[in-house]
Backbone as numpy.savetxt, mean C-alpha at the origin, in Angstrom:
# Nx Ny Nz CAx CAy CAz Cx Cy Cz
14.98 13.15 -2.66 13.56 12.87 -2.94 13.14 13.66 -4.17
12.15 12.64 -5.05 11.67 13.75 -6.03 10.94 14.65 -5.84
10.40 15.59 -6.64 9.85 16.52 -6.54 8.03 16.18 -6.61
7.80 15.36 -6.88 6.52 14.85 -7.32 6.02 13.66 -6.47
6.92 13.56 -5.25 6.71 12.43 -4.35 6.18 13.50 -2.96
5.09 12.78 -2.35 4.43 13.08 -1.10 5.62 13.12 0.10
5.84 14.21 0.54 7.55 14.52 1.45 6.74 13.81 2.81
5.52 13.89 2.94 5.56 13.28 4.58 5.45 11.46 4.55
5.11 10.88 3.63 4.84 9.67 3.38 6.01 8.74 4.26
5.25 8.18 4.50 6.32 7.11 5.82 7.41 6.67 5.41
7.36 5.78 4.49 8.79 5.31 3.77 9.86 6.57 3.73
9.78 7.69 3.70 10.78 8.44 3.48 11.33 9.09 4.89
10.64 8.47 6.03 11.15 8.66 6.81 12.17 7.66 7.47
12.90 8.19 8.89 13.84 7.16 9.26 13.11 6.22 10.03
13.50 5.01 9.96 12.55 4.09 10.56 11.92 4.18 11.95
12.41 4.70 12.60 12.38 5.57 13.93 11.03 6.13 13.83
10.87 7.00 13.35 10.30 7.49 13.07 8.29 7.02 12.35
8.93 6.05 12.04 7.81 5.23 10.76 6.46 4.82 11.62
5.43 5.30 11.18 4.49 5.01 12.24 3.75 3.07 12.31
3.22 2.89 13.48 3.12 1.59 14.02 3.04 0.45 12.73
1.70 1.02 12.21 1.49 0.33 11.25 2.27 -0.15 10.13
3.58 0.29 10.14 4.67 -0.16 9.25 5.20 -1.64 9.56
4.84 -2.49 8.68 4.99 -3.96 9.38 6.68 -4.51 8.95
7.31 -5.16 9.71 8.87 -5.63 9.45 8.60 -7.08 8.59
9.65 -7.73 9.02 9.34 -8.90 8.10 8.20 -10.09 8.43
7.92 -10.95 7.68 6.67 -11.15 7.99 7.58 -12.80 8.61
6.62 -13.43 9.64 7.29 -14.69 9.93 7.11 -15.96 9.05
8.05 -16.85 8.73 8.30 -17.36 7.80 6.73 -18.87 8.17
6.37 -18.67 8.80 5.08 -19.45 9.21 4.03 -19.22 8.68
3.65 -17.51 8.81 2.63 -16.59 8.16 1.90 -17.15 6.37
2.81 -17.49 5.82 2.31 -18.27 4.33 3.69 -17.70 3.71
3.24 -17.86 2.49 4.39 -16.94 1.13 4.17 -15.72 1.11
5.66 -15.20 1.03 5.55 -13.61 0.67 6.73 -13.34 -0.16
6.26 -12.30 -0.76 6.85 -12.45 -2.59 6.84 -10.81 -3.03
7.25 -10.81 -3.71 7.81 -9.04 -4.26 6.26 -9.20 -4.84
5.70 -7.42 -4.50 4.46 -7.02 -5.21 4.49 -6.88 -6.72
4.39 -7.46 -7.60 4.70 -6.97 -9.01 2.92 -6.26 -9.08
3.79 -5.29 -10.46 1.74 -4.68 -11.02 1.03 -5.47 -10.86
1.23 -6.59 -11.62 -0.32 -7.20 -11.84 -0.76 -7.70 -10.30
-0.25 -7.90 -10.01 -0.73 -8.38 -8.51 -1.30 -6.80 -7.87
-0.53 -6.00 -7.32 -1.21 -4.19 -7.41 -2.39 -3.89 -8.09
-2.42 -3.85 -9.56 -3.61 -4.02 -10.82 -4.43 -4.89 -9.93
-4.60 -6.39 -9.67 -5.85 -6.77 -9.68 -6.43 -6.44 -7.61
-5.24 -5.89 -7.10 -5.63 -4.77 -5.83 -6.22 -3.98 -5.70
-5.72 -2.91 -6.78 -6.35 -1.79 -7.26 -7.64 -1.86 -7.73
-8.42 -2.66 -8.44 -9.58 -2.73 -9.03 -10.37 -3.38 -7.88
-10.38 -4.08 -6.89 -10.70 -4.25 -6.00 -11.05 -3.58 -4.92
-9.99 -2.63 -4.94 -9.84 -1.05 -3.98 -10.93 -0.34 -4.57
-11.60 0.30 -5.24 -12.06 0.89 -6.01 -13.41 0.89 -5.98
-13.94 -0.03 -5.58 -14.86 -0.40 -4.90 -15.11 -0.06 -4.02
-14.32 -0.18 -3.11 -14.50 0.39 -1.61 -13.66 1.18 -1.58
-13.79 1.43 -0.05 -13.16 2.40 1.12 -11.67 2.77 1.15
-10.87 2.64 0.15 -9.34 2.73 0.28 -8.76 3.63 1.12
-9.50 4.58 1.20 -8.66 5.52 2.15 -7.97 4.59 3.39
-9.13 4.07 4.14 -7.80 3.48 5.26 -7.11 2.49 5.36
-6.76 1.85 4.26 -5.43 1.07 3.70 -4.51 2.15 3.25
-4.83 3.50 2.44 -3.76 4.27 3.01 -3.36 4.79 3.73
-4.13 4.84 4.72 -3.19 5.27 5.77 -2.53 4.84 6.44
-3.28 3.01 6.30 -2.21 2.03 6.95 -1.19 1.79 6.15
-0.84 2.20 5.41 0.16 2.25 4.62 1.38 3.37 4.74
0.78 4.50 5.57 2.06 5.21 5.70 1.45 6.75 5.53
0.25 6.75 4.70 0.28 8.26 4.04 -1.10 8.58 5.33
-0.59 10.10 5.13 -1.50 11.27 5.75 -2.41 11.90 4.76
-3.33 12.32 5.45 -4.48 13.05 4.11 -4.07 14.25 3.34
-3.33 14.57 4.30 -2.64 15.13 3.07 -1.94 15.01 1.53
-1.27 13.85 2.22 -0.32 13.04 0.81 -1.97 12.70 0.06
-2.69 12.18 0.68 -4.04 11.43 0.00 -4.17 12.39 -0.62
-4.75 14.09 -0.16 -4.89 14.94 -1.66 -4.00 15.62 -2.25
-2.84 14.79 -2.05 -1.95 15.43 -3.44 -2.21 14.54 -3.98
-2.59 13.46 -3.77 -2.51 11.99 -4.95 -4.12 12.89 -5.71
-4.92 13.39 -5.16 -5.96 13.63 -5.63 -6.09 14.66 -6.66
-4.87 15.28 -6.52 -4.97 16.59 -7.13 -4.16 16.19 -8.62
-3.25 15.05 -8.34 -2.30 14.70 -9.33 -2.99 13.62 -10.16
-3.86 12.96 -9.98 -4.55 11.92 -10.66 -5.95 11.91 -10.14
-6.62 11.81 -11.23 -8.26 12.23 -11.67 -9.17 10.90 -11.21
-8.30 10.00 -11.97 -9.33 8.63 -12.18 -8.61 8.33 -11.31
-9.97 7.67 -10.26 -9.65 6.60 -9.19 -8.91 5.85 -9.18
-8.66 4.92 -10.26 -7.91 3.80 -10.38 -6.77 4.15 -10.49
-6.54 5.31 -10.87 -5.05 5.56 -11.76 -4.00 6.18 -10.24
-5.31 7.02 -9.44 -4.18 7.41 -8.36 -4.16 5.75 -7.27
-4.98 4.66 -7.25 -5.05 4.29 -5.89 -3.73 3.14 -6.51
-3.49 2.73 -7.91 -2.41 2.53 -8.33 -1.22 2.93 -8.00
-1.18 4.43 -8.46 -0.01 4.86 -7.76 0.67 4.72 -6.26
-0.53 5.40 -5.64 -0.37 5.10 -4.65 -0.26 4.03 -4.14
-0.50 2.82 -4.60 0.08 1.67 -4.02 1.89 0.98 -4.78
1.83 1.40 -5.66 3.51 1.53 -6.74 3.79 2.25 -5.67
4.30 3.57 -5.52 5.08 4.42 -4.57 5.44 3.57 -3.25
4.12 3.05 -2.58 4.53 2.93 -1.69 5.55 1.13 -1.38
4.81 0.45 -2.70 6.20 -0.77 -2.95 7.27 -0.52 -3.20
7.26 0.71 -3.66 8.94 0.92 -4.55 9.42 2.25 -3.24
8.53 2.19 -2.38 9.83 3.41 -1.24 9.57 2.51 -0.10
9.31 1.53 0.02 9.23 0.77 1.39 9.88 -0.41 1.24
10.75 -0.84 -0.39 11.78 -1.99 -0.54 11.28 -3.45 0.13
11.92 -3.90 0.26 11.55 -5.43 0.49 10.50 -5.66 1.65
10.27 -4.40 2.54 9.28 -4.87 3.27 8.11 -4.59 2.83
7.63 -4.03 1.53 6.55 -4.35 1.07 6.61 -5.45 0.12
5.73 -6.69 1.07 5.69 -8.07 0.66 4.05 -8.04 -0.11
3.82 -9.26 -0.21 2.31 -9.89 -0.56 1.74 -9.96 0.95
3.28 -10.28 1.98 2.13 -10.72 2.79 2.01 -9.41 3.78
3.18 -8.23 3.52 2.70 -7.50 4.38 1.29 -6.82 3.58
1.25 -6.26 2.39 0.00 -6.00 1.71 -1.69 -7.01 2.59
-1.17 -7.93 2.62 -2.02 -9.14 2.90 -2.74 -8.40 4.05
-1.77 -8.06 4.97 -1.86 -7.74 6.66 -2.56 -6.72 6.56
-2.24 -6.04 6.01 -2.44 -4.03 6.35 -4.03 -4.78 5.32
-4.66 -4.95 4.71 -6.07 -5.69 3.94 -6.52 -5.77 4.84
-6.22 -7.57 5.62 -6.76 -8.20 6.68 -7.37 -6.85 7.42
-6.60 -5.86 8.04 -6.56 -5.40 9.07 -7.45 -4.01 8.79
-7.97 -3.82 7.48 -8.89 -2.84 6.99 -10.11 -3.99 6.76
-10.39 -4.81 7.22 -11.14 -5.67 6.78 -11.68 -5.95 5.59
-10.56 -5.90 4.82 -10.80 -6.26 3.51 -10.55 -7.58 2.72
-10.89 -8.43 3.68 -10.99 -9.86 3.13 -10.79 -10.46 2.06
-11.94 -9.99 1.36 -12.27 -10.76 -0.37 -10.79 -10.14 -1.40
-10.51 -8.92 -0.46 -9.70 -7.89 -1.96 -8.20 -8.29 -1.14
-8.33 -9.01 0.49 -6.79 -9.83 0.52 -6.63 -11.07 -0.32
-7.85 -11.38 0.00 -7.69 -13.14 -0.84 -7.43 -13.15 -2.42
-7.07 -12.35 -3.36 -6.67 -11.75 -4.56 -5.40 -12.28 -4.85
-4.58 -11.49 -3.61 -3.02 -11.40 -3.77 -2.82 -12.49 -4.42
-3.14 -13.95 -3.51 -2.72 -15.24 -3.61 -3.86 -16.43 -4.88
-5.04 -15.27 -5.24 -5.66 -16.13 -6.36 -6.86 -16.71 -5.79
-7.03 -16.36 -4.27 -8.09 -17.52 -3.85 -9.52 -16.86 -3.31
């Protein structure tokens, strides 16, 4: 692990371990699900920003703690809730989809800033 990465953050644990909210694959019924690229993150992020992000991160894996190291390491809003959403696509591998992103939204009731992912 690097040195500049949040050590309790879910992804770095063994799956065992990984708390509930860590979603597996999504069922092939559910709609399309597709690798998170930035811009899709980017137009998340600006959406996030707006509101309440904290508890999409946590459904995401991180503890408040990790939340204020992201705080301490990046100033501007946008720039940490970015990161923090990069980190957690790029340490959670293929199961961070569009549609698990989609879910862990839905499930913060964040409606308008799920319906993004897909353009609508």
């Amino acid at each position: 692990m690097m040195a500049n990465e949040p050590q309790s953050r879910a992804g770095t644990r063994p799956p065992s371990e990984r708390p509930q909210t860590q979603l597996t694959e999504s069922d092939p019924g559910e709609g399309p699900s597709q690798y998170l690229t930035d811009e899709i993150l980017t137009k998340v992020t600006e959406q996030l920003c707006k509101q309440d992000w904290e508890p999409v991160a946590n459904r995401l894996g991180y503890m408040q703690k990790d939340i204020k190291t992201y705080r301490r390491k990046y100033k501007a809003k946008q720039q940490l809730v970015f990161q923090l959403l990069q980190d957690w696509r790029d340490q959670s591998g293929p199961s961070a989809t569009t549609s698990s992103l989609e879910e862990i939204l839905r499930q913060c009731n964040l409606n308008d800033t799920a319906d993004i992912i897909y353009g609508t």
